[in-house]
ZAFI-162743 format. One record per residue (C-alpha): residue in three letters; x, y, z; residue number from 1. Coordinates in steps of 0.001 Angstrom, whole numbers, plus 500000, padded with zeros to 6 digits. Layout:
<sites>
marza|east|north|up|drenlo
ALA|X|Y|Z|NUM
...
</sites>
This chain:
<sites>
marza|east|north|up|drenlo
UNK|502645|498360|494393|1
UNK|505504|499672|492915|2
UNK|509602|498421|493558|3
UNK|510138|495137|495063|4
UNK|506904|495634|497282|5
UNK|505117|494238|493630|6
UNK|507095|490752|494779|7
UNK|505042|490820|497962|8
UNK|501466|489733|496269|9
UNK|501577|486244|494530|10
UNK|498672|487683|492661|11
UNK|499561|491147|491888|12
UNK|499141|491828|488427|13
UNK|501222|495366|487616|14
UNK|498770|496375|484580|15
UNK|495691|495626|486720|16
UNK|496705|495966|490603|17
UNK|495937|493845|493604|18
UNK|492569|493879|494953|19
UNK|492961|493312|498590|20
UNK|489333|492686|501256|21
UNK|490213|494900|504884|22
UNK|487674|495705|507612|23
UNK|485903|498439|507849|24
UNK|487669|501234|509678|25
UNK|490772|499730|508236|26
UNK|493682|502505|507895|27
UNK|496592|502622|505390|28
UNK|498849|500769|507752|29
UNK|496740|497626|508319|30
UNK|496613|497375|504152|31
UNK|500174|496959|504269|32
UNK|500410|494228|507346|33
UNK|497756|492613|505238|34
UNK|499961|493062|502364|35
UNK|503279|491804|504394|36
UNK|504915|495216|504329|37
UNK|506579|496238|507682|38
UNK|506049|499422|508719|39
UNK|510098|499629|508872|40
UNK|510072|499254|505042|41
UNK|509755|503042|504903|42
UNK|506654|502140|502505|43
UNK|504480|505762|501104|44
UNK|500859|505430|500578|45
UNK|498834|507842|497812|46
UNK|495525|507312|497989|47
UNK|493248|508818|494913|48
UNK|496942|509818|494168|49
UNK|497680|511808|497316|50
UNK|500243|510864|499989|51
UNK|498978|509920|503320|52
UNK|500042|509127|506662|53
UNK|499875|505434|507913|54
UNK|497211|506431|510005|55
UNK|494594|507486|507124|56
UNK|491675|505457|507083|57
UNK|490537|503947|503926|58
UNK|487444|504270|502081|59
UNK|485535|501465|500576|60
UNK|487056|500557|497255|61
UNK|489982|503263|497394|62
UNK|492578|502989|494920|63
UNK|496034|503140|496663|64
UNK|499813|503014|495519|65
UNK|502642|501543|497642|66
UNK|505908|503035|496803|67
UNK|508993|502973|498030|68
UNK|510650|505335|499917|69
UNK|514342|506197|498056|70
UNK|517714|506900|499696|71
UNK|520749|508222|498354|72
UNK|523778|510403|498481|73
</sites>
């Protein structure tokens, strides 16, 4: 998790990651209501470092970053 989503985990260590248990058939955007993150957050998933929709399932023992979407002007 990367931004202020890294305050989000008690546990999350930002060398080593979070390791987080979903069910089966779980898809990006259950990991992040597991992981507190509304979907309004604007929050971008890479998994195996490419970007996927909310609706991507994952894989047993993907590696995925959370990022933050960024505004501006």
């Amino acid at each position: 998790m990367f931004g202020t989503f890294c305050r989000k985990g008690a546990a999350h260590d930002p060398d080593s990651g979070l390791e987080v248990e979903i069910p089966d058939g779980a898809r990006v955007k259950d990991l992040l209501a597991r992981l507190g993150i509304p979907e309004s957050a604007g929050a971008v998933a890479a998994v195996e470092g490419v970007i996927v929709r909310l609706e991507e399932p994952l894989r047993d023992g993907a590696c995925v970053h959370v990022l933050q979407s960024v505004y501006g002007g």
